[in-house]
Each structure stands twice: as C-alpha cells, then as structure tokens.
C-alpha positions, 0 to 999 in steps of 0.5 A, spaced: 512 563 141 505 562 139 506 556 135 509 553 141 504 554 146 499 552 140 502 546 139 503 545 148 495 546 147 494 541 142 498 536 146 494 537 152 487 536 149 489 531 146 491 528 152 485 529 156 481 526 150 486 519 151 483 520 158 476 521 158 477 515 154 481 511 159 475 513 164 469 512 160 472 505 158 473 503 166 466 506 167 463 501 162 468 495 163 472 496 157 479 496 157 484 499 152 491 501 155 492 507 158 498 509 161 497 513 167 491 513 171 486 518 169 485 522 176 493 522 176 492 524 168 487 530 169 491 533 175 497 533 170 493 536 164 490 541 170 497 543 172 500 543 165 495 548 163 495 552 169 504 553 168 502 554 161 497 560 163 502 563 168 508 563 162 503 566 156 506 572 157 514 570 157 519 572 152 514 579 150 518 583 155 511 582 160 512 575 162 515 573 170 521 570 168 522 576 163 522 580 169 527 575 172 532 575 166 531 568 165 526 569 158 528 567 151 527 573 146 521 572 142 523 570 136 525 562 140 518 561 140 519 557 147 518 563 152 521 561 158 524 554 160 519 553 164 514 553 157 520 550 153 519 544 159 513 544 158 514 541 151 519 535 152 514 530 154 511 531 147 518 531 143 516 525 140 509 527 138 508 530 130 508 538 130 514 538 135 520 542 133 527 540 136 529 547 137 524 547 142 527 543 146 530 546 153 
C-alpha cells in the first residue's frame, strides 16, 4: 500500500511543479503549454492530497472505508477504490502499475 500512495505523491508534486511553472511563465510572459489553468490545477492537487490523506489509513484495518467494508486487503497496495481513483489519471505515467487500476 505504501508504494502506491508514494507513487500518488510523486504525481502530485510533479504536477505542482508543471504548474508553478505555468504560473511563473504567465507571471513573466512566457508561454509553455499547460493543459489546465494553474488555480484550477492547485485545487486539484489540494483536493487529491487531502482524499489521499483522509485514505492514509485504508486497508490497515483503521481506514473509513474499512470501517465501511469496502477496503482491499493490504496486500493490493490501493487501499480503498476511493485511492485506487486517485491514481487513474496517472495510469500513463512511469512508476504505475496496472493493478492498481480501480
């Protein structure tokens, strides 16, 4: 479990630093390709870390959706499909492993 939501982290700082980038090019008139606004961006990454946070704890038995019944053992990695979601938008990136896929 904690190699996928070290792999979710990694993602996300990696999509902070594209964005810091984004707003720094914008704040001095550069221009590279972003995909996504950078406020729309940082809410996102805000949001992703704070589900991720909220999930640390699935699938050790501790977690709120173990509590639910709705956790995957510990040896699936994911947790919980709320942190398996978390993943699939970086399901093209190096480091992701098809079975974490929801």
């Amino acid at each position: 479990m904690d190699r996928f939501a070290e792999f979710l982290r990694r993602q996300l700082d990696i999509d902070l630093e594209l964005l810091r980038q984004a707003r720094q090019d914008a704040e001095t008139g550069t221009h590279r390709h972003c995909l996504i606004t950078p406020i729309r961006g940082f809410r996102e990454c805000e949001l992703k870390s704070r589900l991720l946070a909220a999930h640390r704890h699935c699938g050790t038995g501790h977690g709120p959706c173990d509590e639910l019944g709705e956790s995957y053992p510990p040896e699936d990695e994911r947790g919980c499909p709320t942190r398996a979601l978390l993943g699939l938008p970086y399901a093209d990136r190096p480091g992701y492993a098809s079975r974490w896929r929801p």
